[in-house]
C-alpha positions in Angstrom: -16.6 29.0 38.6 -16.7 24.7 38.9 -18.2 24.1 35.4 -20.2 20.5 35.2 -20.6 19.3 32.1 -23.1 16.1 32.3 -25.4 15.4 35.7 -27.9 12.5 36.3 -30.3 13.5 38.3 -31.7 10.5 40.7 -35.6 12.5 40.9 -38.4 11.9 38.3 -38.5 15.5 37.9 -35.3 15.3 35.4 -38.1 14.3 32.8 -40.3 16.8 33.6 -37.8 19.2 33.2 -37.8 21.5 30.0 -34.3 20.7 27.5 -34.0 25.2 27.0 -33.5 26.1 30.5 -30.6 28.1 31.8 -30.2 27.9 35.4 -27.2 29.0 38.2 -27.3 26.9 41.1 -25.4 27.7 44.6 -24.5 24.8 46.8 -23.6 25.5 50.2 -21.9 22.5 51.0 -19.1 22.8 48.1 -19.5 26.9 48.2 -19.0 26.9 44.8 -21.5 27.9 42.1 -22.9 25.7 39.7 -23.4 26.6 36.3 -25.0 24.4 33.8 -27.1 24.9 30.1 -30.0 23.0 28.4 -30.9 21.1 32.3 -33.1 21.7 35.3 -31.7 19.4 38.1 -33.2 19.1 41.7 -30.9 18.8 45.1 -29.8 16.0 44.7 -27.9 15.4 42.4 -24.6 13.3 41.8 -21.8 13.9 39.0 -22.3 11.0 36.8 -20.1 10.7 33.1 -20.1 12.9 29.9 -23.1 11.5 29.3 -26.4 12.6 30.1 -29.1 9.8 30.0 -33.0 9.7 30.8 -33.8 12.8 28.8 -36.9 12.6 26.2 -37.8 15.3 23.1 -40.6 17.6 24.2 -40.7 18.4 20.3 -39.4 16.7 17.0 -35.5 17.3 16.4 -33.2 16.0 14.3 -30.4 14.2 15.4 -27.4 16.6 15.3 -24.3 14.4 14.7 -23.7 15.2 11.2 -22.7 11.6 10.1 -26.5 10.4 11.0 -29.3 13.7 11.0 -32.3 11.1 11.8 -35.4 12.7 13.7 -35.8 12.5 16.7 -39.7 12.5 17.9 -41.3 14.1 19.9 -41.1 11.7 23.5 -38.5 9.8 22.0 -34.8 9.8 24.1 -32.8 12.2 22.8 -29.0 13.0 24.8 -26.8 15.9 25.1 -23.3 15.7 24.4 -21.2 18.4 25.8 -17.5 18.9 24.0 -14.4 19.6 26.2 -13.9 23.1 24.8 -15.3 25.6 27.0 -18.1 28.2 26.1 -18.5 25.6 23.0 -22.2 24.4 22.4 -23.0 20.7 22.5 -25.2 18.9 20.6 -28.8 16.4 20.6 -28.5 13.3 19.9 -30.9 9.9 19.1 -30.5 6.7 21.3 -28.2 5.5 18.5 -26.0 7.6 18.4 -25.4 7.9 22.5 -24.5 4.2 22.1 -21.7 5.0 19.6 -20.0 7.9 21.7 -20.5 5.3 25.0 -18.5 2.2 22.7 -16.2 4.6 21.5 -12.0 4.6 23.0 -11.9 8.3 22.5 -15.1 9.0 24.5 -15.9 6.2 26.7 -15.5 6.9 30.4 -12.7 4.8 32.3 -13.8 4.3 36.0 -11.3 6.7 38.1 -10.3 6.4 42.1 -11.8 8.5 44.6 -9.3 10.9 46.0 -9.0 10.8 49.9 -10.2 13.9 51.7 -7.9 14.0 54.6 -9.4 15.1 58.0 -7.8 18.7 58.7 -7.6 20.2 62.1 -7.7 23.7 62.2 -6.3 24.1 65.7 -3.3 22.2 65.0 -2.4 24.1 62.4 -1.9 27.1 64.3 -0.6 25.7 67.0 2.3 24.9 64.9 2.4 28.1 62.8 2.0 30.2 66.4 5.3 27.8 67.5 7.0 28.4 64.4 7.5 32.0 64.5 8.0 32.3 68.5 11.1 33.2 69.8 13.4 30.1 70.6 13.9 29.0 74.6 14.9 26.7 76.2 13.7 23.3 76.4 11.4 24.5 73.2 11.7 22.4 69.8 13.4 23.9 66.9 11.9 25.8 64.2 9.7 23.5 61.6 10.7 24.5 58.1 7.5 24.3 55.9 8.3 21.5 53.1 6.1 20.5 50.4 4.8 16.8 50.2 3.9 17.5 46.3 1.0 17.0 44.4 -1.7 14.9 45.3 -2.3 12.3 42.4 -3.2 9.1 41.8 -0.9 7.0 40.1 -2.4 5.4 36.9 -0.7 1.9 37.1 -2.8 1.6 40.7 -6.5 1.8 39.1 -5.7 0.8 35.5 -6.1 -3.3 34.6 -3.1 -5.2 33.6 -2.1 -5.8 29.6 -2.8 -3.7 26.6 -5.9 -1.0 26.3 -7.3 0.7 23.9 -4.3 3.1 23.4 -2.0 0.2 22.3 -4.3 -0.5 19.6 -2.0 0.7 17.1 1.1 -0.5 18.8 2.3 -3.6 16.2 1.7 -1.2 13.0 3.7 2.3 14.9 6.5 -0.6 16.0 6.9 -1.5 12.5 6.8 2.2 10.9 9.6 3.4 13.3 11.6 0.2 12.6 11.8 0.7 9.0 12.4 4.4 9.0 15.4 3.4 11.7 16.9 0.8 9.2 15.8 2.3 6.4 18.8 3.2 3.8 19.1 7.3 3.2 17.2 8.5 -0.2 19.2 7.9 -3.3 21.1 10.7 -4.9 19.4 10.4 -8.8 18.5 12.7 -11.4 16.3 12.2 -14.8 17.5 12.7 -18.2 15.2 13.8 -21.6 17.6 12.0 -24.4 16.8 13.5 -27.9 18.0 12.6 -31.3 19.0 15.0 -33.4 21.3 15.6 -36.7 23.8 18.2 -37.5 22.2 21.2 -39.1 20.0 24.3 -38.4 20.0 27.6 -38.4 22.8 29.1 -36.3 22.2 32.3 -35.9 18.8 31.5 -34.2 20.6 29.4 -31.7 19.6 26.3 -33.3 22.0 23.1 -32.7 20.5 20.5 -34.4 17.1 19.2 -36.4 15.3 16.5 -34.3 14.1 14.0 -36.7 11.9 11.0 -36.1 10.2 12.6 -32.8 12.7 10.4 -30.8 13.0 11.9 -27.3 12.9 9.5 -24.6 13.0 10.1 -21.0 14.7 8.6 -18.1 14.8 8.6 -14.4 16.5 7.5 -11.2 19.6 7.3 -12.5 22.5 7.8 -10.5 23.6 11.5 -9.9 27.3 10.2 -9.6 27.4 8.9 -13.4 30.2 9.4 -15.1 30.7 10.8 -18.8 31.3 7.4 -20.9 28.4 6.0 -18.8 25.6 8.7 -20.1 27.1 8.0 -23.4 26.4 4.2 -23.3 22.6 4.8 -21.5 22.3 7.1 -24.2 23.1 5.2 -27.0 21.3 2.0 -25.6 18.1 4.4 -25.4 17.8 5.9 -28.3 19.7 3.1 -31.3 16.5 1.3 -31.4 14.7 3.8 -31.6 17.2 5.3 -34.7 16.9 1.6 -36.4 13.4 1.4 -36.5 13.3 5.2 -37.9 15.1 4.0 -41.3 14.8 0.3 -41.0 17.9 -1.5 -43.5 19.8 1.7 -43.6 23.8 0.9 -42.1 24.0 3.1 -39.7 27.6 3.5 -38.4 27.2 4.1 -34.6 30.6 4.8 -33.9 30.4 8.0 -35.1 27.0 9.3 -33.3 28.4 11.8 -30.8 26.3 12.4 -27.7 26.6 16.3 -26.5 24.6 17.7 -23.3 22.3 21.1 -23.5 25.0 23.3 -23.6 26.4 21.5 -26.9 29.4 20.2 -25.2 31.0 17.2 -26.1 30.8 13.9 -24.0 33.0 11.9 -25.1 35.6 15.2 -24.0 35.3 14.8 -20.5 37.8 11.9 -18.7 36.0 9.2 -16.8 35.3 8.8 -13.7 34.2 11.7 -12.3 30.6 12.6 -11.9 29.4 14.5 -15.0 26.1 16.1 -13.5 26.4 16.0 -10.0 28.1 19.3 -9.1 25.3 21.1 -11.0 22.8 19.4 -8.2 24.6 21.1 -5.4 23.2 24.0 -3.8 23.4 25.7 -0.3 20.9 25.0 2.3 20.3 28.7 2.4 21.4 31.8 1.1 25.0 33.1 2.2 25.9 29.4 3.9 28.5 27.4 3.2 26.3 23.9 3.4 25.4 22.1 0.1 22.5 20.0 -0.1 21.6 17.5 -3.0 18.7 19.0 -5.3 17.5 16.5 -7.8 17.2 17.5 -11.3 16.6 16.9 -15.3 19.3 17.2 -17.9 19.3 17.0 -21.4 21.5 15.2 -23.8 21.4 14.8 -27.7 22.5 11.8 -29.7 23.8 13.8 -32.8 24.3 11.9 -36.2 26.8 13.9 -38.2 26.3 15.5 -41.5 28.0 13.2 -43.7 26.6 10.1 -42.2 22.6 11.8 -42.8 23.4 13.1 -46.5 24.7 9.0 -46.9 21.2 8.5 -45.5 19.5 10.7 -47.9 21.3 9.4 -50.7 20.3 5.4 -49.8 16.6 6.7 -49.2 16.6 8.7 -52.9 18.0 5.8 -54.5 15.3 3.2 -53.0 12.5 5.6 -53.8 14.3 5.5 -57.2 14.3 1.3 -57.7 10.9 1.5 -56.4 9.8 4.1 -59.4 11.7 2.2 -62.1 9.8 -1.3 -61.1 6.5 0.4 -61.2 7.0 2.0 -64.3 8.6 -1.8 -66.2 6.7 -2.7 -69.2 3.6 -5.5 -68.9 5.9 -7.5 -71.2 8.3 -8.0 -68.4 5.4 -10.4 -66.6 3.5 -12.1 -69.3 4.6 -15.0 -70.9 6.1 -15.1 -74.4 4.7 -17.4 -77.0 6.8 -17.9 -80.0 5.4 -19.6 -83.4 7.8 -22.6 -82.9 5.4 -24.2 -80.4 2.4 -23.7 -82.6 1.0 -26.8 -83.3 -2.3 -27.9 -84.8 -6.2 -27.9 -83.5 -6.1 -27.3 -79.3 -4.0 -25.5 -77.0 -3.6 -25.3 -73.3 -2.2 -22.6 -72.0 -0.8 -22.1 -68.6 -0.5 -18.4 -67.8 0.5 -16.0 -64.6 -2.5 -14.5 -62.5 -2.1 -11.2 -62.6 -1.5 -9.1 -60.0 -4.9 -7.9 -57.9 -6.0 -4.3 -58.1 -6.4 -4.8 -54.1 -3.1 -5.6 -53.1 0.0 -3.2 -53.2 1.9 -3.4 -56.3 5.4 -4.2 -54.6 3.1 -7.4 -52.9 1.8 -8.4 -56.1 5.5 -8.2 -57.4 6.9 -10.3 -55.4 4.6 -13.5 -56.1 5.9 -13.2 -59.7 9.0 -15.5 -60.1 11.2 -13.9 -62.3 12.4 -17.0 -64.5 9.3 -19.3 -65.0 8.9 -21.7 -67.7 5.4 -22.1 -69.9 4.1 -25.3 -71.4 2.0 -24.4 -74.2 0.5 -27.0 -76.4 -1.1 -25.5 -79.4 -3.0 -27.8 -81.5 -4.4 -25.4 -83.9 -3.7 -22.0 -85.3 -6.5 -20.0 -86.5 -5.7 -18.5 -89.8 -5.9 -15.2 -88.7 -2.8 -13.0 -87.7 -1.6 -13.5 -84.1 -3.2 -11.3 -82.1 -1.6 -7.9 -80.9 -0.9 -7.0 -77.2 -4.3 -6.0 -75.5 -3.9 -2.2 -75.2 -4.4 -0.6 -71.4 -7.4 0.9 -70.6 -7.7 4.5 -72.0 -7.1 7.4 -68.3 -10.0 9.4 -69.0 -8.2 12.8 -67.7 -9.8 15.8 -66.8 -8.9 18.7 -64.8 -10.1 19.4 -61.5 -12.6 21.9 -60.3 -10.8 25.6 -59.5 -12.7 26.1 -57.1 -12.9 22.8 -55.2 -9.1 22.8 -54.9 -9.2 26.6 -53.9 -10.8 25.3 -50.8 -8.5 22.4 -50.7 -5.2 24.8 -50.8 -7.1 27.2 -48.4 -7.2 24.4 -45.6 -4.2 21.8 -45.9 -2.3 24.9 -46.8 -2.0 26.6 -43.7 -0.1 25.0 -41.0 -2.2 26.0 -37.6 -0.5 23.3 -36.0 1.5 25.1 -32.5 3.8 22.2 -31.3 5.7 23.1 -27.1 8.0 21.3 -24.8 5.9 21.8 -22.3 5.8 21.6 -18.0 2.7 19.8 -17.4 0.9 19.8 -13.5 -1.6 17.4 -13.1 -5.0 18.7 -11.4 -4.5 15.9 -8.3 -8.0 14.6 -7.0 -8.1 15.5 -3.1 -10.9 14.1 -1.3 -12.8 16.7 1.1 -11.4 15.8 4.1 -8.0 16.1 3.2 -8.7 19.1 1.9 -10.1 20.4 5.4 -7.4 18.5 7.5 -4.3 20.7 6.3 -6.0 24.1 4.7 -3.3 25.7 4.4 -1.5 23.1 1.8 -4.7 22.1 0.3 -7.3 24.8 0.3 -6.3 25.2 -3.8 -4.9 24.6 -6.7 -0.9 24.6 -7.0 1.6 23.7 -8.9 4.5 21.6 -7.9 7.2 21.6 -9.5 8.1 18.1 -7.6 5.0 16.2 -9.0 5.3 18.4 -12.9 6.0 16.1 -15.6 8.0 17.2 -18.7 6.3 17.1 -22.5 5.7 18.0 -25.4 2.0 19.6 -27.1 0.5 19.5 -30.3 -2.3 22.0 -30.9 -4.3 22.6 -33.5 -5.5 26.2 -33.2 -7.6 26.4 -36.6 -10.7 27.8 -36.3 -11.7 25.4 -38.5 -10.8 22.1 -36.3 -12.4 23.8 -32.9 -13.8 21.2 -30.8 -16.0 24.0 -29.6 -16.4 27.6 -28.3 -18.2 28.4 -25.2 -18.7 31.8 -23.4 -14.9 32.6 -22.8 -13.0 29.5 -23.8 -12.1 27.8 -26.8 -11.3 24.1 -27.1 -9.2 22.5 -29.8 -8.5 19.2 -30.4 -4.7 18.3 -29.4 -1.9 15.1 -28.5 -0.1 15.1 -25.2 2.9 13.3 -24.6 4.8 13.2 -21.0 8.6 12.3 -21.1 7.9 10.3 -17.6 4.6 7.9 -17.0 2.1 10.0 -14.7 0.2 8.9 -11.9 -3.4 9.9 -13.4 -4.6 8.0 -17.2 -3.8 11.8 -18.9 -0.7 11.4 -20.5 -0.1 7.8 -20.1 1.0 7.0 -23.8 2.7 9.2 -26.5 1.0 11.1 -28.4 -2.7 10.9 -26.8 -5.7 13.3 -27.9 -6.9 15.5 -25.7 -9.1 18.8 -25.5 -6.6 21.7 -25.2 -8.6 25.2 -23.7 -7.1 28.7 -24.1 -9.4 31.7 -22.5 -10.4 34.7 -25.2 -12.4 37.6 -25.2 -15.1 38.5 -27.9 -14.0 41.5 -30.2 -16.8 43.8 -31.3 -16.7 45.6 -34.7 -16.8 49.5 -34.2 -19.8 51.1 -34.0 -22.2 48.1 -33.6 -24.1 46.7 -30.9 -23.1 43.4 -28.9 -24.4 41.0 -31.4 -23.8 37.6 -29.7 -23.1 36.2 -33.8 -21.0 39.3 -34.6 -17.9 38.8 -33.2 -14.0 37.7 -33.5 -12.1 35.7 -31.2 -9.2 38.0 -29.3 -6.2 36.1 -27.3 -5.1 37.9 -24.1 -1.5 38.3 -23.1 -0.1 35.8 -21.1 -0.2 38.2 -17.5 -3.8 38.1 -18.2 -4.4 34.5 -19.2 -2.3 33.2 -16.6 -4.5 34.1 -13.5 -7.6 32.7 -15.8 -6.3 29.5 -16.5 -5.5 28.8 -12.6 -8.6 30.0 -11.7 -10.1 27.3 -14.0 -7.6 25.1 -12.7 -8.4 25.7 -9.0 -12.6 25.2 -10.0 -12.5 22.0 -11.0 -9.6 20.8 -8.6 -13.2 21.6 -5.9 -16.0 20.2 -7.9 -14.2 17.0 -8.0 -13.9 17.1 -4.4 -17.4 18.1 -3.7 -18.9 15.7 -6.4 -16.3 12.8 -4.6 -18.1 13.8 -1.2 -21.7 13.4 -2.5 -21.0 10.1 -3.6 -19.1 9.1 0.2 -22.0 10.3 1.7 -24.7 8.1 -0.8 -22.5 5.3 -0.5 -23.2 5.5 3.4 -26.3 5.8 3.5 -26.6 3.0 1.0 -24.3 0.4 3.4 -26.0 1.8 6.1 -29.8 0.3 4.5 -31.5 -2.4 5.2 -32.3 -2.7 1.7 -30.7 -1.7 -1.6 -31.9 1.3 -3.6 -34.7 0.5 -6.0 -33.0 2.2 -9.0 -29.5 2.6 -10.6 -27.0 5.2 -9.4 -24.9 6.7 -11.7 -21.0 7.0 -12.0 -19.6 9.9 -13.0 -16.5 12.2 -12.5 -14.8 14.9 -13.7 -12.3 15.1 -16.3 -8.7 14.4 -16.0 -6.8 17.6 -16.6 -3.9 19.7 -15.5 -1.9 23.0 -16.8 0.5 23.0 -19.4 2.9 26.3 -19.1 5.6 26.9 -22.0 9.3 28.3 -21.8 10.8 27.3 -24.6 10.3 30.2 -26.7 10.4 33.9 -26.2 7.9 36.4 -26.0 7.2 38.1 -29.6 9.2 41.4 -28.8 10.9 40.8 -25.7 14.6 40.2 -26.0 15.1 39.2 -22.4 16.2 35.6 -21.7 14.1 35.5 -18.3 12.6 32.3 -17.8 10.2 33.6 -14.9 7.6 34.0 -17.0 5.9 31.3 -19.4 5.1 32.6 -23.1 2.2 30.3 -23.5 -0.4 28.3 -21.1 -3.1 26.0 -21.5 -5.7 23.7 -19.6 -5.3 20.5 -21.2 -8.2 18.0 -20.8 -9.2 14.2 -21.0 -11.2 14.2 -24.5 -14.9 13.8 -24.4 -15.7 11.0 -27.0 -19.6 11.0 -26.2 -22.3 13.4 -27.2 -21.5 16.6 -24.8 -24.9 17.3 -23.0 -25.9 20.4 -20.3 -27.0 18.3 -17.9 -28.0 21.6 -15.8 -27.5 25.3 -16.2 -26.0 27.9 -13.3 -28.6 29.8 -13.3 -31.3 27.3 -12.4 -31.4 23.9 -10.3 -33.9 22.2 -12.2 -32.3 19.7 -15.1 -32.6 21.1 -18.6 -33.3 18.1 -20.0 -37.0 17.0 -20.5 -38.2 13.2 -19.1 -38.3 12.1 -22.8 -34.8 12.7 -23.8 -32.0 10.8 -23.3 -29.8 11.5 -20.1 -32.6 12.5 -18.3 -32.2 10.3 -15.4 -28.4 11.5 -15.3 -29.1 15.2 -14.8 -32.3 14.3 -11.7 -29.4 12.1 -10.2 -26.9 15.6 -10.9 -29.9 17.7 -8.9 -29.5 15.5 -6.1 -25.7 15.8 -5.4 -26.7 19.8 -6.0 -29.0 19.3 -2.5 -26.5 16.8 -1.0 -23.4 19.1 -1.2 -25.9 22.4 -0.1 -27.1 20.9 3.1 -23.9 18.9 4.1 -21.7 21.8 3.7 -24.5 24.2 5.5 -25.3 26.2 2.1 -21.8 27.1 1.6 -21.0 25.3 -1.5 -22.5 23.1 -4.2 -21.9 22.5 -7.7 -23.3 24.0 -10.9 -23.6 23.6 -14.7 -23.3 20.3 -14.6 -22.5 19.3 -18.4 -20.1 16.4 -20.3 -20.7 12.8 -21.6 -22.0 10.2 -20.2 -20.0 9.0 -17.6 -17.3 12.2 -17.7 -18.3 16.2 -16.9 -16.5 18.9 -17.7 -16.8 23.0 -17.6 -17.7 23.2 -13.9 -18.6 25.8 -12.0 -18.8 26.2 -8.1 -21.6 28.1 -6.2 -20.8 29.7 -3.0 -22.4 31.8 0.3 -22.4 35.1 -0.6 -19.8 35.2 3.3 -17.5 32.8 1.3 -14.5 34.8 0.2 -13.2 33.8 -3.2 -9.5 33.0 -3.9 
């Protein structure tokens, strides 16, 4: 079957003809059969391009390239489009359109030469073939041996013009690419290091080597894997000193004696130089059971240990300057007002020049220290009234009282419980993928994952009180928190120590026996981490496609807005998701559970970008229209929110749009992600 795919018919009857006609055609002259779809064609007929042209709309359509959708009226041209895969349907398309896929390289039709059709003699042919196989006699010619002359083709270099095309449009940027990669010097050998300081001290029976002080830990990266031993010790100390200084700023430190030990406690300054410290640890085999080693980057930790002695010094010095600072508080007001003695008393005036005391804004140690401590007074007393000389003014009576029982009940209640959790932490960063990424490699991209590669080490300070919730919702909790990353992240989310953020953890309402499912009535229940696990990634993997479906939405308004003559007549907003990622804990054990697996974190949360504005529901799952009235404020945010809803339905064909739209003003939060019933849910 000779499949055509465009013909222009030369006959006025091609208009005439109706756009859903199927026909099968058989021309004697090529003995072939002719199929073709959506045209009517009369005899004569010639094959002209890809493209089929003089063709009008017998009805309104709508332009069916997906990047334009205009309608197409009725009697207006409209152009089919076949596709090179076979049994695949084209498409309609508007006047406009049929110009771009003529200008385009990829679909533009490059004028081709005719093949020769070579006369062939039939009697000939077995003439020779009759000659061929006859017995050999004399005076007759040899047998011909058949040979082939090969293919029949026309070399491109005899139609095509001289000097670069369109396919050597990319030539100077692929030229430079492979030059670089071809001089470019192999990847480095590096690892990171987490440097902590810590003292002597802690419980040893619980494993514990030392008590970090300070919260010094400081990371560092692409260092070389081949360092030796006395070099770790010198980055180390060069990292962490000033850090140590600043902690207890005029204390003497004596640095020789800090002792820098890795994470399995052992003594630096032990091993003999030269030799690479780390690097045999980075070595592992290609594959299991070979002898090949490949290089595997990786993080160590070492410790800057102060010894004992040298901290209890420390401890000493800071007890006696709390001391000095206690006694000069507590000196008598005689120690800072001048002293007037009856020698200097003289007749009728005086003039006295006295010290200002000290103001009841200004720290008493400031005040202090604009005192001179020798001072002489000029007093010139002129008169003395005959009364006695007058006594020291007394201080101000404390009116004491004791405080209210139950106002510091409370008091003790809240600041006496310590609902603080603090975890070193493995933090993977929700990355922002852009749709058609997402559909060019499925496989890698279709969800959520976390890569080790791109993880950032941490640590995480929660605060799980009930009292401090930042909010509860139908099965999540959020509680305020600080994140800080050992290494500087890509994304604004853990940028700088010690940021807030909203920290979620998934929970399931407990019901007291025997009553009904109050909605009030109710206590919060943790699950186990197997449970919570698959909940948090599912979270994870929700909002890692509502950014990329609210990220389409805008592409496709910022099209259409470059594509206008004119500019919109009203203000679109900006908005985006939050920042987030997953923070999984290993560092301590599962209550019960003596095993030292490290498979499985103990503890996991979805750590978010913090919300500073009111937190609205711009639009609930369960209905499309905003919830907000025309009166209140946000309004126009959740009517601009219903029209990426109907953007993302009809662009992905009512497979998948966005819902319960709710967050700040310019950053949402708690998505959730509506899809075809056919859609099968990972």
């Amino acid at each position: 079957m000779l499949t055509i795919w465009m013909l222009s018919l030369a006959t006025s009857s091609w208009r005439s003809g109706a756009l859903t006609r199927s026909e099968t055609v058989f021309n004697p002259a090529l003995k072939y059969n002719v199929s073709h779809t959506f045209i009517t064609f009369m005899a004569s007929y010639e094959l002209a391009s890809q493209f089929t042209e003089d063709v009008f709309a017998k009805e309104d359509l709508i332009c069916e390239r997906s990047a334009c959708a205009a309608k197409i009226l009725k009697g207006d041209p409209c152009f089919y489009i076949a596709t090179i895969v076979v049994g695949q349907r084209g498409r309609f398309v508007c006047a406009t359109c049929h110009r771009h896929y003529r200008g385009k390289a990829a679909t533009s039709v490059r004028p081709t030469a005719q093949r020769p059709n070579p006369q062939v003699n039939a009697q000939v042919i077995r003439q020779n073939i009759n000659a061929a196989w006859r017995p050999a006699v004399a005076g007759q010619p040899s047998r011909v041996v058949a040979t082939s002359a090969g293919p029949d083709i026309a070399v491109p270099s005899s139609w095509a013009q001289p000097g670069y095309s369109v396919n050597h449009a990319q030539y100077g940027a692929e030229r430079e690419r492979w030059a670089k990669q071809a001089y470019a010097v192999p990847p480095a050998e590096t690892i990171s290091l987490e440097i902590t300081a810590v003292r002597e001290g802690g419980n040893r029976r619980k494993g514990a080597r030392g008590i970090p002080f300070g919260n010094i830990c400081e990371g560092k990266k692409d260092i070389d894997a081949r360092i030796d031993a006395p070099g770790l010790i010198t980055l180390s100390l060069d990292t962490v000193l000033p850090k140590i200084q600043a902690f207890a700023a005029g204390f003497p430190w004596r640095q020789d004696q800090f002792i820098v030990r890795d994470g399995g406690w052992v003594d630096l300054s032990t091993h003999p130089p030269h030799q690479p410290y780390f690097y045999s640890q980075c070595m592992h085999a290609t594959h299991k059971g070979s002898r090949a080693m490949t290089f595997k980057s990786k993080q160590f930790l070492l410790y800057v240990v102060v010894p004992m002695a040298q901290w209890e010094d420390y401890e000493m010095w800071l007890d006696k300057a709390e001391e000095e600072r206690f006694s000069m508080r507590s000196r008598p007001e005689s120690l800072f007002l001048p002293s007037v003695t009856r020698t200097d008393v003289q007749a009728d005036s005086s003039t006295i020049s006295s010290v200002e005391a000290p103001s009841e804004e200004e720290p008493f140690e400031a005040a202090l220290s604009k005192v001179p401590v020798k001072r002489q007074f000029h007093h010139e007393i002129t008169s003395v009234p005959s009364s006695p000389p007058l006594k020291k003014a007394a201080p101000a009576k404390f009116a004491f009282r004791s405080p209210d029982r139950e106002q510091l009940r409370e008091v003790l209640q809240s600041g006496g419980t310590a609902d603080i959790d603090h975890e070193n932490i493995k933090f993977f960063p929700i990355p922002m993928r852009p749709l058609s990424v997402i559909l060019e490699d499925p496989q890698l991209h279709a969800a959520f994952r976390t890569d080790t590669e791109l993880s950032h080490s941490g640590r995480l300070t929660v605060q799980t009180s009930t009292n401090d919730m930042l909010g509860v919702g139908g099965f999540k909790t959020a509680h305020p928190g600080f994140l800080t990353l050992l290494s500087a992240p890509e994304i604004p989310l853990g940028s700088c120590p010690r940021q807030k953020v909203a920290v979620k953890r998934p929970f399931y309402k407990k019901y007291p026996p025997g009553t009904s499912k109050n909605p009030i009535n109710f206590s919060i229940r943790r699950y186990t981490i197997s449970d919570k696990l698959p909940k948090l990634f599912r979270e994870a993997n929700v909002l890692y496609w509502a950014r990329a479906l609210l990220t389409f939405a805008y592409e496709y308004i910022d099209h259409c807005v470059a594509n206008s003559s004119e500019p919109p007549p009203f203000h679109i907003p900006r908005l985006r998701f939050v920042e987030a990622g997953l923070a999984l804990s290993h560092d301590h054990a599962q209550p019960g559970n003596k095993s030292k697996s490290m498979t499985m974190p103990w503890a996991g949360y979805l750590v978010e970008e913090l919300i500073t504005d009111d937190f609205l529901k711009y639009i609930h799952n369960m209905d499309c229209n905003p919830m907000l009235d025309p009166y209140e404020v946000g309004y126009e945010i959740a009517a601009f929110l219903a029209c990426t809803q109907h953007i993302q339905y009809a662009k992905t064909g009512g497979l998948a749009f966005i819902s319960n739209y709710q967050g700040g003003f310019e950053i949402l939060s708690d998505p959730q992600v509506l899809t075809h019933p056919y859609v099968i849910l990972i």
